[in-house]
DSSP file (Angstrom, degrees, kcal/mol; ACC not computed):
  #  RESIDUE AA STRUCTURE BP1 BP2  ACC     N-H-->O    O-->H-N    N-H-->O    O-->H-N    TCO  KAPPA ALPHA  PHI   PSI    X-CA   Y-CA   Z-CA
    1    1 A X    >         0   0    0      0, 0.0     3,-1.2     0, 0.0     4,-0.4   0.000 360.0 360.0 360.0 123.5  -16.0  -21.0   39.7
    2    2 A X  T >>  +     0   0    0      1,-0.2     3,-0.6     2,-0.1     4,-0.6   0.899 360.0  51.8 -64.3 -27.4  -12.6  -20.3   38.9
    3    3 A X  H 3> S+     0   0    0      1,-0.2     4,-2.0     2,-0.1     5,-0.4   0.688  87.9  93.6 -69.0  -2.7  -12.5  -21.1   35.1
    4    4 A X  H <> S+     0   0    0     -3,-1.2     4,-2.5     2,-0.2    -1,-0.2   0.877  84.1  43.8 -58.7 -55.4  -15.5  -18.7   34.9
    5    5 A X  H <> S+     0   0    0     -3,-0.6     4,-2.6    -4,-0.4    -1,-0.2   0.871 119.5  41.9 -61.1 -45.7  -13.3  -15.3   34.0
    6    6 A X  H  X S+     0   0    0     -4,-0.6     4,-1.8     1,-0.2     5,-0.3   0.736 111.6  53.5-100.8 -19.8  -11.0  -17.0   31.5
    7    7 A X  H  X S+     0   0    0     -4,-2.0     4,-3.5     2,-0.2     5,-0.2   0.933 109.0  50.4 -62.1 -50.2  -13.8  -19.0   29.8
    8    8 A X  H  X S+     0   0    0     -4,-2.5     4,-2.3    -5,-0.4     5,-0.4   0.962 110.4  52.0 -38.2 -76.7  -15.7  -15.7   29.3
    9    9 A X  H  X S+     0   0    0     -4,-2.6     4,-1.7     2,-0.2    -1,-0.2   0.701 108.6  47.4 -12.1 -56.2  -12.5  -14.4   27.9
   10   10 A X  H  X S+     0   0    0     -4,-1.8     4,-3.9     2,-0.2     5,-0.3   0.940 113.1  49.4 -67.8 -54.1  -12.2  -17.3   25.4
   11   11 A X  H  X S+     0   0    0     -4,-3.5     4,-1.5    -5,-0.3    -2,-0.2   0.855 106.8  59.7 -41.2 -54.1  -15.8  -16.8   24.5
   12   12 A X  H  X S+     0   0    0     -4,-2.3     4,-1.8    -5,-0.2    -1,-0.2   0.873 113.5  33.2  -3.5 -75.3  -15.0  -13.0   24.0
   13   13 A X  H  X S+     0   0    0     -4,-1.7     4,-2.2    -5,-0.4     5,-0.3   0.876 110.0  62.2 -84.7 -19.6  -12.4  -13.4   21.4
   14   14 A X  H  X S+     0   0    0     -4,-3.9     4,-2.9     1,-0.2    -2,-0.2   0.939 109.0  47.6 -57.8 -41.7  -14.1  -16.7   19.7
   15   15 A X  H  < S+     0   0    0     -4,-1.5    -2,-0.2    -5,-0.3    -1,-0.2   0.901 114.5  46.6 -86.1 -33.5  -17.3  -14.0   18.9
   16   16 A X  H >X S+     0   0    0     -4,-1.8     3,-3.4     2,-0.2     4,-0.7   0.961 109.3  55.4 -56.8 -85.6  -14.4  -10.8   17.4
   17   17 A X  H 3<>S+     0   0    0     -4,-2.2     5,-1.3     1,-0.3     6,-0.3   0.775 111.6  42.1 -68.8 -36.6  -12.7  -13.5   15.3
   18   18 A X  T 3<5S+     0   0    0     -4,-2.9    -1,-0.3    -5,-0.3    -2,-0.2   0.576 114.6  56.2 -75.7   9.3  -16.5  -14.0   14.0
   19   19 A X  T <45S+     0   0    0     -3,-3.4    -2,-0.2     1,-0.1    -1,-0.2   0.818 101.5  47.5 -70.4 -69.7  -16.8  -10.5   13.8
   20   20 A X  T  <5S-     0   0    0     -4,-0.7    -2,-0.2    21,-0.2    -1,-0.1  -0.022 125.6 -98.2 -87.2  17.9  -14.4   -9.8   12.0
   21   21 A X  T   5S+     0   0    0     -3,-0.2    -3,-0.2    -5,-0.1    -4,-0.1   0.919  91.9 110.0  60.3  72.6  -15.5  -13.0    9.1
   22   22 A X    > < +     0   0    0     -5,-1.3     3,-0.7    -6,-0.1    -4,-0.2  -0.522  29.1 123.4-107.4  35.1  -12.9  -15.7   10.4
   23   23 A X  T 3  S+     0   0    0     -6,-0.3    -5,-0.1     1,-0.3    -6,-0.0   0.846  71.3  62.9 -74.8 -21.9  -15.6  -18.1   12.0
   24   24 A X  T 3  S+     0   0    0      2,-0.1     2,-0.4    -6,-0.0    -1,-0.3   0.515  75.0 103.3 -96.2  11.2  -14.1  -20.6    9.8
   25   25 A X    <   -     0   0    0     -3,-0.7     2,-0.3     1,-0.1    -3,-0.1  -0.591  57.3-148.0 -74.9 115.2  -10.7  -20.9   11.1
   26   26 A X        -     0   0    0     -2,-0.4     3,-0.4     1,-0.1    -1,-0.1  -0.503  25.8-124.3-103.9-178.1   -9.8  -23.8   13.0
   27   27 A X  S    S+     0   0    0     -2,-0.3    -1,-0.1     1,-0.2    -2,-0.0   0.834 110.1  54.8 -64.2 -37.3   -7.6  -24.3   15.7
   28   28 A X  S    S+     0   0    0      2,-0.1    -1,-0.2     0, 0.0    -3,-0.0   0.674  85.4 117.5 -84.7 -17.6   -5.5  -27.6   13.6
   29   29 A X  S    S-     0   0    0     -3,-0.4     2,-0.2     1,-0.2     5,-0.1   0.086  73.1-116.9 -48.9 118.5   -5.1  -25.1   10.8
   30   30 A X    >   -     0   0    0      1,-0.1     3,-1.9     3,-0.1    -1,-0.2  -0.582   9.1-139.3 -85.4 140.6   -1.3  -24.2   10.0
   31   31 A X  G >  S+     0   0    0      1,-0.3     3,-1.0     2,-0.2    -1,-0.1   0.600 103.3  66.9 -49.7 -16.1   -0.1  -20.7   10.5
   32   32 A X  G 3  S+     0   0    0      1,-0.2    -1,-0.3    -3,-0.0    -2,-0.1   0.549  99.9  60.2 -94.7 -15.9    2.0  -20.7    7.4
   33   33 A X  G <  S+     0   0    0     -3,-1.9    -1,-0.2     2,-0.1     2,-0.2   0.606  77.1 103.4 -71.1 -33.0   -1.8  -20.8    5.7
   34   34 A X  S <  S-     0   0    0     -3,-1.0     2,-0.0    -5,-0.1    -3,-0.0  -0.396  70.4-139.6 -65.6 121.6   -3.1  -17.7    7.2
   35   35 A X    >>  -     0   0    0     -2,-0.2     4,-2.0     1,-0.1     3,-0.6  -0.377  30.0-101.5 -85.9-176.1   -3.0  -15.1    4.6
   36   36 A X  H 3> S+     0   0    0      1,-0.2     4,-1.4     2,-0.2     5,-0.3   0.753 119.7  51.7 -99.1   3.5   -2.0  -11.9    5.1
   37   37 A X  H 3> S+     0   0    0      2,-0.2     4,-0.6     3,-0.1    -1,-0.2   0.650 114.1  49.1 -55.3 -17.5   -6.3  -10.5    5.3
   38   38 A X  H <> S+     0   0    0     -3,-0.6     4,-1.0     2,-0.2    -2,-0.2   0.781 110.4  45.1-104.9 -51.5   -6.9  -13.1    7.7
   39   39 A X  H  X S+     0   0    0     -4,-2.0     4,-0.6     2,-0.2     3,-0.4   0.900 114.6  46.7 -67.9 -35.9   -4.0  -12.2    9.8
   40   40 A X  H >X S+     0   0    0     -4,-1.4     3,-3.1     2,-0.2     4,-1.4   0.988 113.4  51.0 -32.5 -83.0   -4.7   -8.4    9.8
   41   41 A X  H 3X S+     0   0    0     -4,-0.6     4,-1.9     1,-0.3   -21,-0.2   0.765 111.4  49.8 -33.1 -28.8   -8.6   -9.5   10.6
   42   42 A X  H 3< S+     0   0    0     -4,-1.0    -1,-0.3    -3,-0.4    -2,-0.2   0.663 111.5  46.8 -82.2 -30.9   -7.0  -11.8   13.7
   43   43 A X  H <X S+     0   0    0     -3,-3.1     4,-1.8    -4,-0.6     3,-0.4   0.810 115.0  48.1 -83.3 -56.4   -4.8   -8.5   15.0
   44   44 A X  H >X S+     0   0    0     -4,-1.4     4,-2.2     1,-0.2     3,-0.8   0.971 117.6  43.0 -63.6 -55.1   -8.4   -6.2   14.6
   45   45 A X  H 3X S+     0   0    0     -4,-1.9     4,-0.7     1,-0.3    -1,-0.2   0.554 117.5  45.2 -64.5 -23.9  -10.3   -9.1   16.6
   46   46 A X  H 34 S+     0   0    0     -3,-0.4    -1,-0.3     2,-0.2    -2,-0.2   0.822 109.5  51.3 -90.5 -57.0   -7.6   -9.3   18.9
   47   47 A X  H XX>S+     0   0    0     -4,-1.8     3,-0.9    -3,-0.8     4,-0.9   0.800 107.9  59.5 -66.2 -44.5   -7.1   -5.3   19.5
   48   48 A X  H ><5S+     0   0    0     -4,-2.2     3,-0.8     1,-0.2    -1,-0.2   0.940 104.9  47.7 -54.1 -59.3  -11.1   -5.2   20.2
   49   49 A X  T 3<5S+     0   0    0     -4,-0.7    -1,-0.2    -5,-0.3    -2,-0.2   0.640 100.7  64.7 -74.9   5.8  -10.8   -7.5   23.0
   50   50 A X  T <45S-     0   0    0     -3,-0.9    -1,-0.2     2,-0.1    -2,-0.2   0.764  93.1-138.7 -97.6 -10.7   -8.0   -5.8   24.5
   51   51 A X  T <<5 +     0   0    0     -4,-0.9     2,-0.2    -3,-0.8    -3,-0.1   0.649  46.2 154.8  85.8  -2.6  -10.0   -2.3   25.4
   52   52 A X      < +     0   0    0     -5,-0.7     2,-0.3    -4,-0.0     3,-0.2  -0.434  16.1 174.4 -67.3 132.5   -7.0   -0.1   24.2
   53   53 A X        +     0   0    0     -2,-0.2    32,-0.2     1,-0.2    33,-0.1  -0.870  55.3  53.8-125.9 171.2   -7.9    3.4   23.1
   54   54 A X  S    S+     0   0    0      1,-0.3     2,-0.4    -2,-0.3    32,-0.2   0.896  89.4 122.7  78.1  20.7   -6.3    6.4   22.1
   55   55 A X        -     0   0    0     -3,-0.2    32,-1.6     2,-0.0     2,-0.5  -0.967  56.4-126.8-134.6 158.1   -4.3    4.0   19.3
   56   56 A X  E     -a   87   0A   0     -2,-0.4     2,-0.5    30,-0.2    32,-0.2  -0.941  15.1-165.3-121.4 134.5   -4.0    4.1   15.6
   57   57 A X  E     -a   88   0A   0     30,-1.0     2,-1.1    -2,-0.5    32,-0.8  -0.841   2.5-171.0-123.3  70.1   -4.8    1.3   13.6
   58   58 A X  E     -a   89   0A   0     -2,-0.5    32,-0.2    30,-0.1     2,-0.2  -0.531  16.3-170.8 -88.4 100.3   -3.5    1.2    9.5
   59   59 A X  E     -a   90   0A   0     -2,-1.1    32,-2.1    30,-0.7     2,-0.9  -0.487  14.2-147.2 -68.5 139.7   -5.1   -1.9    7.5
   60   60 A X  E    S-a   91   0A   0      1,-0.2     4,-0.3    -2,-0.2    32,-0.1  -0.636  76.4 -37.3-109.4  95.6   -4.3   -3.1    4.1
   61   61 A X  S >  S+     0   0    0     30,-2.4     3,-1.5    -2,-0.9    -1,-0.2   0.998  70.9 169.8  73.9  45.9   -6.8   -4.4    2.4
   62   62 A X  T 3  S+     0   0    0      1,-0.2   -21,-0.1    29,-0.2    -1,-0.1   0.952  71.4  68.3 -63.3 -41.8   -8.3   -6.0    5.4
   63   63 A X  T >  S+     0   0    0      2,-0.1     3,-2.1     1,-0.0    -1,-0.2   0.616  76.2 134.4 -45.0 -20.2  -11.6   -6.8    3.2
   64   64 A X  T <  S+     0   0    0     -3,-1.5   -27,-0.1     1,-0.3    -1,-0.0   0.016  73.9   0.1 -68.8 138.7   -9.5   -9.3    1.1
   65   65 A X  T 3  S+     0   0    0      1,-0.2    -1,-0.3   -28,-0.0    -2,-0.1   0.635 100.3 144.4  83.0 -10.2  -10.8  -12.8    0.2
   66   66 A X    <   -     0   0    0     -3,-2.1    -1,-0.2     2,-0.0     2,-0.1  -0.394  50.0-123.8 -49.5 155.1  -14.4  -11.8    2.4
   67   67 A X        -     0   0    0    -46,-0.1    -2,-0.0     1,-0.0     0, 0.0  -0.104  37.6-107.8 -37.8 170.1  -18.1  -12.9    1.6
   68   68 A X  S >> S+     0   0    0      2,-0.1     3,-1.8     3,-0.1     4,-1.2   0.833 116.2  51.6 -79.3 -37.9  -20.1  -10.0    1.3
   69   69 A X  H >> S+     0   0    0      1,-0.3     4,-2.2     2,-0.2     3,-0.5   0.965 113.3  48.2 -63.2 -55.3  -22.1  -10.6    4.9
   70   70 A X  H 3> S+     0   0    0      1,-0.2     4,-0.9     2,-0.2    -1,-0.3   0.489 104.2  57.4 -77.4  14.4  -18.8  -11.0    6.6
   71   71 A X  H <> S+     0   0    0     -3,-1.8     4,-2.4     2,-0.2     5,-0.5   0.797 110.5  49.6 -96.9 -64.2  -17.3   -7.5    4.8
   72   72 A X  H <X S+     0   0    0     -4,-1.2     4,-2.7    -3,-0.5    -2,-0.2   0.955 105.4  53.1 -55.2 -56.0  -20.4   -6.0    6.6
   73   73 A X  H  X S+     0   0    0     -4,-2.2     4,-1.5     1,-0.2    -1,-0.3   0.847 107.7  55.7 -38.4 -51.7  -19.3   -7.7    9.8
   74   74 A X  H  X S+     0   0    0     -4,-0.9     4,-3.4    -3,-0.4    -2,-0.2   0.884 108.0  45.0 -37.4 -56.7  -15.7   -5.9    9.4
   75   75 A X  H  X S+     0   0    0     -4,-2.4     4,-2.2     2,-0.2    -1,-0.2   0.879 104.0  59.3 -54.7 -53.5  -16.9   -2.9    9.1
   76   76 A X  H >< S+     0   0    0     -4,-2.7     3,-2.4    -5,-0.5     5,-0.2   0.858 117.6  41.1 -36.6-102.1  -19.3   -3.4   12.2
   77   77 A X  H 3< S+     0   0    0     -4,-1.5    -2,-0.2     1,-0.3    -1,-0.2   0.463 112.7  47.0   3.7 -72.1  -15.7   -4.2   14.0
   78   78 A X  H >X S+     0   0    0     -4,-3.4     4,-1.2     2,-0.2     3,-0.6   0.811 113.4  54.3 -54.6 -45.5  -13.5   -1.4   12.5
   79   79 A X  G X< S+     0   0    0     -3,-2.4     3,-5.6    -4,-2.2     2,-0.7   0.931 114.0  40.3 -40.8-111.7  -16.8    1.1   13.4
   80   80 A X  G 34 S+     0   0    0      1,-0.3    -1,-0.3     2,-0.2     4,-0.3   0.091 115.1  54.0 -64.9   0.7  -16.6   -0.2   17.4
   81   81 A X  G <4>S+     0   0    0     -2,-0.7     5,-1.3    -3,-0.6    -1,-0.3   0.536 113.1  39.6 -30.6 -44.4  -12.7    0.0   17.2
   82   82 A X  T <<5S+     0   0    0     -3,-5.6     3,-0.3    -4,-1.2    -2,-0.2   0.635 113.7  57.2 -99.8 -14.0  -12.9    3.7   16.0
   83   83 A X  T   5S+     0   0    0     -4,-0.2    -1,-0.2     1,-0.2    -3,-0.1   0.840  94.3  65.9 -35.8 -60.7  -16.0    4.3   18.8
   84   84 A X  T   5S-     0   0    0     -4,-0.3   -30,-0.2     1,-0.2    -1,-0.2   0.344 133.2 -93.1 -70.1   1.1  -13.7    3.2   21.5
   85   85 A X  T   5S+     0   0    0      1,-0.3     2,-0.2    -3,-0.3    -3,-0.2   0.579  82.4 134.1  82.8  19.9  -11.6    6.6   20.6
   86   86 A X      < -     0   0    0     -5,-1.3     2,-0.7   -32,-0.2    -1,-0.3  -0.580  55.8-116.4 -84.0 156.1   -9.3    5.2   18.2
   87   87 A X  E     -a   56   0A   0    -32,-1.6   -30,-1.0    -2,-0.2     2,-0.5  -0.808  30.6-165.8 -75.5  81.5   -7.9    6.0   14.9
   88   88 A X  E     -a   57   0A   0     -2,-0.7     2,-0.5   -32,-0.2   -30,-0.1  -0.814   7.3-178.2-120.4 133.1   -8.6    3.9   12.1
   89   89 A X  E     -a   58   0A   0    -32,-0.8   -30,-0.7    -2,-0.5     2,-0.2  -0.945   2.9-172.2-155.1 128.9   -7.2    3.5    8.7
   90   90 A X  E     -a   59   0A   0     -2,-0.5     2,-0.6   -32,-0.2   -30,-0.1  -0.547  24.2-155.0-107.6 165.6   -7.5    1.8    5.9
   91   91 A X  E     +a   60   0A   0    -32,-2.1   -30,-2.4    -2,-0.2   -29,-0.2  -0.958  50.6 177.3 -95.7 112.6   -6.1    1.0    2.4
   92   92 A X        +     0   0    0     -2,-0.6    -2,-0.1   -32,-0.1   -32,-0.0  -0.951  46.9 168.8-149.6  99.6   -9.1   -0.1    0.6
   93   93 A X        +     0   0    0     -2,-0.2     2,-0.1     5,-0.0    -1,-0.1   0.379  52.0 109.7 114.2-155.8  -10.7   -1.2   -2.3
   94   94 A X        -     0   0    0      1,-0.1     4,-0.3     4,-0.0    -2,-0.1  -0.260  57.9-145.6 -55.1 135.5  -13.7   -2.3   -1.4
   95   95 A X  S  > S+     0   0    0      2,-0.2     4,-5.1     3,-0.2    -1,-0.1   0.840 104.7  44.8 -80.5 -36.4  -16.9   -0.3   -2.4
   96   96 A X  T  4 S+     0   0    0      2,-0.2    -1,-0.1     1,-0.2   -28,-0.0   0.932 107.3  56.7 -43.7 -62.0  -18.5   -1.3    0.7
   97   97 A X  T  4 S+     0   0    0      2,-0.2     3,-0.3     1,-0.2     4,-0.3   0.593 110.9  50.2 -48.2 -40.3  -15.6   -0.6    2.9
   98   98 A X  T >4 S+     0   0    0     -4,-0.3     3,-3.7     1,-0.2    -2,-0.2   0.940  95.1  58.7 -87.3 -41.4  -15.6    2.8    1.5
   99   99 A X  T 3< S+     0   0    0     -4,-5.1    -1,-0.2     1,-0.2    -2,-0.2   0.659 106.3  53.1 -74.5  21.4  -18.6    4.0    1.7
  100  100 A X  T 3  S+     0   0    0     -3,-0.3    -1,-0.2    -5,-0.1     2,-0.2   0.494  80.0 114.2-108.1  15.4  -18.4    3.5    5.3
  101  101 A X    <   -     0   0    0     -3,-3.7    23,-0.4    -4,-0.3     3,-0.2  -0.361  66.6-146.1 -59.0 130.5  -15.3    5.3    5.3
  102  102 A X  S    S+     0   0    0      1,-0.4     2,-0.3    -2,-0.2    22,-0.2   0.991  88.7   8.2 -75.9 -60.0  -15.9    8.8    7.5
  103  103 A X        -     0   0    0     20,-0.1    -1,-0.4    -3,-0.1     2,-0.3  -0.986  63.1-151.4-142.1 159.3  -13.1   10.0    4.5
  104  104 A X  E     +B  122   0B   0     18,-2.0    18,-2.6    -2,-0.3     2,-0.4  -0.695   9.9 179.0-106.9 138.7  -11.3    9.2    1.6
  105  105 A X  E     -B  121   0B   0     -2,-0.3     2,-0.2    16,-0.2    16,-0.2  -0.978  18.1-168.8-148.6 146.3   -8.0   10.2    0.1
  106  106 A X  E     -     0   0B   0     14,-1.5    13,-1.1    -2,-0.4     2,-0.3  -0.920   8.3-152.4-162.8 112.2   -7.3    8.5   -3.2
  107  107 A X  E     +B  118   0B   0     11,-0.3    11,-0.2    -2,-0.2     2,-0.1  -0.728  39.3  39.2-124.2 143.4   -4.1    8.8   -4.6
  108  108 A X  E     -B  117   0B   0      9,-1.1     8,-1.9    -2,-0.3     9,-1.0  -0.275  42.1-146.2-161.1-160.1   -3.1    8.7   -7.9
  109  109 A X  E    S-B  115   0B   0      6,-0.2    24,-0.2     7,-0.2     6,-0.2  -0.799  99.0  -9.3 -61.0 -31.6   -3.5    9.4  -10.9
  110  110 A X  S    S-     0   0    0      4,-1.3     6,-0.4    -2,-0.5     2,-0.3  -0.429  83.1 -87.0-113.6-160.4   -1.9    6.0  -11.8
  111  111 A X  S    S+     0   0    0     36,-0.2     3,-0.5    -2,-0.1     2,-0.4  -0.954  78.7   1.0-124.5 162.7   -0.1    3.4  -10.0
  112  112 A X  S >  S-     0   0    0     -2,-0.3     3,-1.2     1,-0.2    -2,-0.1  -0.713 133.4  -4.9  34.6-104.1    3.4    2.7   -8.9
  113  113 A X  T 3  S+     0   0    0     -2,-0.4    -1,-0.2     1,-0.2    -3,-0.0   0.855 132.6  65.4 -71.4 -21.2    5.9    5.4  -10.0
  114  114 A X  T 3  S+     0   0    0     -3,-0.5    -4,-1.3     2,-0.0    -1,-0.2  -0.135 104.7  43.4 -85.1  31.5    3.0    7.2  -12.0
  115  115 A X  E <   +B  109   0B   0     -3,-1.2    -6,-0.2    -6,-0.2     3,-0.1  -0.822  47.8 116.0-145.9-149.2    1.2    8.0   -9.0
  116  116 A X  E     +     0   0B   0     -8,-1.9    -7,-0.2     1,-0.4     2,-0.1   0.198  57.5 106.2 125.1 -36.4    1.8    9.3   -5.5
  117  117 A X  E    S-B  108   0B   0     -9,-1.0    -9,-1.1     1,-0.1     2,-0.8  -0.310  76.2-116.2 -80.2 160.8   -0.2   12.5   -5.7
  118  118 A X  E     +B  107   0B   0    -11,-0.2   -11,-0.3    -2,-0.1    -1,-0.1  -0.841  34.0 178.4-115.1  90.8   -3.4   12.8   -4.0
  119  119 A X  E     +     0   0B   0    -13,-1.1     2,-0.2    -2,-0.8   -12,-0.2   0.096  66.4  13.3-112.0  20.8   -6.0   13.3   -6.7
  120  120 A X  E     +     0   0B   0    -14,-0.1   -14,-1.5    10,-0.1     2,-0.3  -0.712  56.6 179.4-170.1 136.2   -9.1   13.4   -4.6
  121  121 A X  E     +B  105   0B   0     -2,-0.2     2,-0.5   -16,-0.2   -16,-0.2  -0.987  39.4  77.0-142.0 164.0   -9.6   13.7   -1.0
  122  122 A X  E    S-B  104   0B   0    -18,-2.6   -18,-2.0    -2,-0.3     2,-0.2  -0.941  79.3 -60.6 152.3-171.7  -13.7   13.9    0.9
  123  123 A X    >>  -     0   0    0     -2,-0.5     4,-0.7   -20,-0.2     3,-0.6  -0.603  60.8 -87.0-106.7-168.1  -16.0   11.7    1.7
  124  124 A X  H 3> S+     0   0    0    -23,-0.4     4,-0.9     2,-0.3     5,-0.1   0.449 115.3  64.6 -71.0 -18.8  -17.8    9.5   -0.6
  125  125 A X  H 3> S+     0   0    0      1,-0.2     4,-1.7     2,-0.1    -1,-0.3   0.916 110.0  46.0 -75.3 -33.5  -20.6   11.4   -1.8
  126  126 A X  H <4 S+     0   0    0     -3,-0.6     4,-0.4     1,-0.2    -2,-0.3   0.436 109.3  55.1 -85.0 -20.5  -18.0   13.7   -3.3
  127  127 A X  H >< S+     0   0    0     -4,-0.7     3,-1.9     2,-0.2     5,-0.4   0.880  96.0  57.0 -61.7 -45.8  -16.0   11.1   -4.7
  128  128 A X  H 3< S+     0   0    0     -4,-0.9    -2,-0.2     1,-0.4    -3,-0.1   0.975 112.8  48.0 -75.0 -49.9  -18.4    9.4   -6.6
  129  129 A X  T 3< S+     0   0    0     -4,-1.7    -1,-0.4    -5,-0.1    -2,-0.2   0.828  98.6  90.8 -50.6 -22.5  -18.8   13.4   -8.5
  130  130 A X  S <  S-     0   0    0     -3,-1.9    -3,-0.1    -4,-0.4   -10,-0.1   0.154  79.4-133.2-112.4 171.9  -15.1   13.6   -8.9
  131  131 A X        +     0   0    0      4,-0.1    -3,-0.1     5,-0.0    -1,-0.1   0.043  62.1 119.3-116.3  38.1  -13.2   12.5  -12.0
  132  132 A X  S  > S-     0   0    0     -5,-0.4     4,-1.4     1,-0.1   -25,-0.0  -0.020  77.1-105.3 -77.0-171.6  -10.4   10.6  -10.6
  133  133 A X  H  > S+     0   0    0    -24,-0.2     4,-3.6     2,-0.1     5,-0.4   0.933 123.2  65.1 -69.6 -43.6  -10.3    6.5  -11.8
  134  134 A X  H  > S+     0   0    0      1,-0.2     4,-3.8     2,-0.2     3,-0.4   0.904 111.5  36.8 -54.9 -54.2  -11.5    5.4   -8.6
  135  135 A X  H  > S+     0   0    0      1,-0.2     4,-1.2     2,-0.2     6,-0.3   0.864 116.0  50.4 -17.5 -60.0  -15.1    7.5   -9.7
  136  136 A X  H  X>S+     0   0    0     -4,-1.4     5,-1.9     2,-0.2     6,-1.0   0.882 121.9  33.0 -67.8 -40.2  -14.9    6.7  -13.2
  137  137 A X  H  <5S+     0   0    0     -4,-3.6    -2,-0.2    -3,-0.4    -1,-0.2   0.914 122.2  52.3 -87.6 -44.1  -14.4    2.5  -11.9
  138  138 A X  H  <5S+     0   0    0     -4,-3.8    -1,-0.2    -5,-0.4    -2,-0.2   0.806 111.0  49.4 -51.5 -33.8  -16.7    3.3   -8.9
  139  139 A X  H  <5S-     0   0    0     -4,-1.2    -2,-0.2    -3,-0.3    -1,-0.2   0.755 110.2-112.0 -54.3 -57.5  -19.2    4.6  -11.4
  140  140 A X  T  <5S+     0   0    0     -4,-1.0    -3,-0.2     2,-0.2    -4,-0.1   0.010  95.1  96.8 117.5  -9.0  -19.6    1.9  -14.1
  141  141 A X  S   <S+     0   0    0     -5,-1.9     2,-0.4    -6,-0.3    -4,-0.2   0.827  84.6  40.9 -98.3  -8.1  -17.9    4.0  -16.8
  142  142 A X        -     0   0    0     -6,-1.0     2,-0.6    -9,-0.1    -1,-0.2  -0.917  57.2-160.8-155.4 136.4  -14.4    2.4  -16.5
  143  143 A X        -     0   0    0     -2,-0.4     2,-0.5    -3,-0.1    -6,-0.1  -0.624  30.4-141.2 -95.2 155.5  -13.5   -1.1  -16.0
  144  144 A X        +     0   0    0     -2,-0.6     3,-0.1     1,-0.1    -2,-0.0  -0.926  44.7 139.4-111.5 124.1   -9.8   -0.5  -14.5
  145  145 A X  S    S+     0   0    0     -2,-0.5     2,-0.3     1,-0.4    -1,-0.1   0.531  75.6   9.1-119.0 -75.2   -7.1   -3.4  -16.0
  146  146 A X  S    S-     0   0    0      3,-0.0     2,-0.6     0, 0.0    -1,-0.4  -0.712  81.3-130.4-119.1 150.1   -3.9   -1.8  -16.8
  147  147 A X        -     0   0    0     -2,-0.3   -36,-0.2    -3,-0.1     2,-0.1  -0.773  31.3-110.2-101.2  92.0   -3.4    2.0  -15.8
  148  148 A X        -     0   0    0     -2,-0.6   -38,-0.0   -38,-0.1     0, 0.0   0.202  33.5-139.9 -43.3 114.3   -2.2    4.1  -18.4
  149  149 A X        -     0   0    0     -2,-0.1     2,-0.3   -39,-0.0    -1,-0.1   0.213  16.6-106.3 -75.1-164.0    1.1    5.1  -17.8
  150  150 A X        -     0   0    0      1,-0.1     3,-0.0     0, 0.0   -36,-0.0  -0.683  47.6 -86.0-109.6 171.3    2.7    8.6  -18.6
  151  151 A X        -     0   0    0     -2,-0.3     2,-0.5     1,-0.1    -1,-0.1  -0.271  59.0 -87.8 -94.5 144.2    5.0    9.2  -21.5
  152  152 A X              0   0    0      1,-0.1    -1,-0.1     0, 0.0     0, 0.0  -0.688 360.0 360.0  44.5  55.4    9.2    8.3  -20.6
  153  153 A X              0   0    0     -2,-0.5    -1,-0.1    -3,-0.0    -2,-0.0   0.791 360.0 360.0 -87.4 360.0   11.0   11.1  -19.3
């Protein structure tokens, strides 16, 4: 049958966009709607069915606006992206999302003009020892609101 190849195909990329937690997206859905986790998650799902290696892949926040089941599912994704001999890296978060991070760099110490510096970098086991915020918040000991900022100079 000729429709055989390109139905497969459709099928293909319907099962990444559910990979990647989009199963609920429909087709009548306006673009202008898509936030920008949803469009990222549609680009990963997308990049998976194309077979490309040998590329590198920077997310922001992909996780935002998941369930947890479909967070797990991401990961799954990002994982068989980074199998396939690609590079992948995110800006993240997510607790989940990290610890299945191979490594972490967590830049700091505060945020916007008070940070920038790279106040931890390792994998996860090593974070969670560290005393950076992301520890302390990772931790329990510090619920993070406001960042305290540095003195005027």
């Amino acid at each position: 049958m000729i429709a055989s190849p390109i139905l497969k195909e459709v099928r293909d990329r319907i099962f990444f966009l559910f990979d990647v937690g989009l199963g609920y997206i429909t087709l009548g859905r306006d673009a202008r709607t898509i936030s920008g986790g949803e469009a990222q998650r549609i680009r990963v799902a997308s990049q998976i069915g194309s077979g490309l290696t040998g590329v590198m892949y920077v997310l922001d926040e992909p996780s935002i606006g998941l369930h947890e089941r479909d967070t797990a599912k991401l990961i799954k994704t990002l994982k068989a992206l980074q199998q396939k001999g690609n590079t992948v890296i995110v800006v993240e978060h997510d607790q989940e999302t990290m610890e299945a991070a191979d490594y972490i760099v967590d830049i700091g110490p505060n945020a916007g003009k008070y940070g920038g510096e790279v106040v931890f970098h390792g994998d996860m086991k090593k974070l969670l020892k560290s005393d950076t915020l992301t520890a302390q918040y990772l931790n329990g000991k510090k619920e993070i609101k406001y960042y305290k900022r540095r003195p005027q100079e």
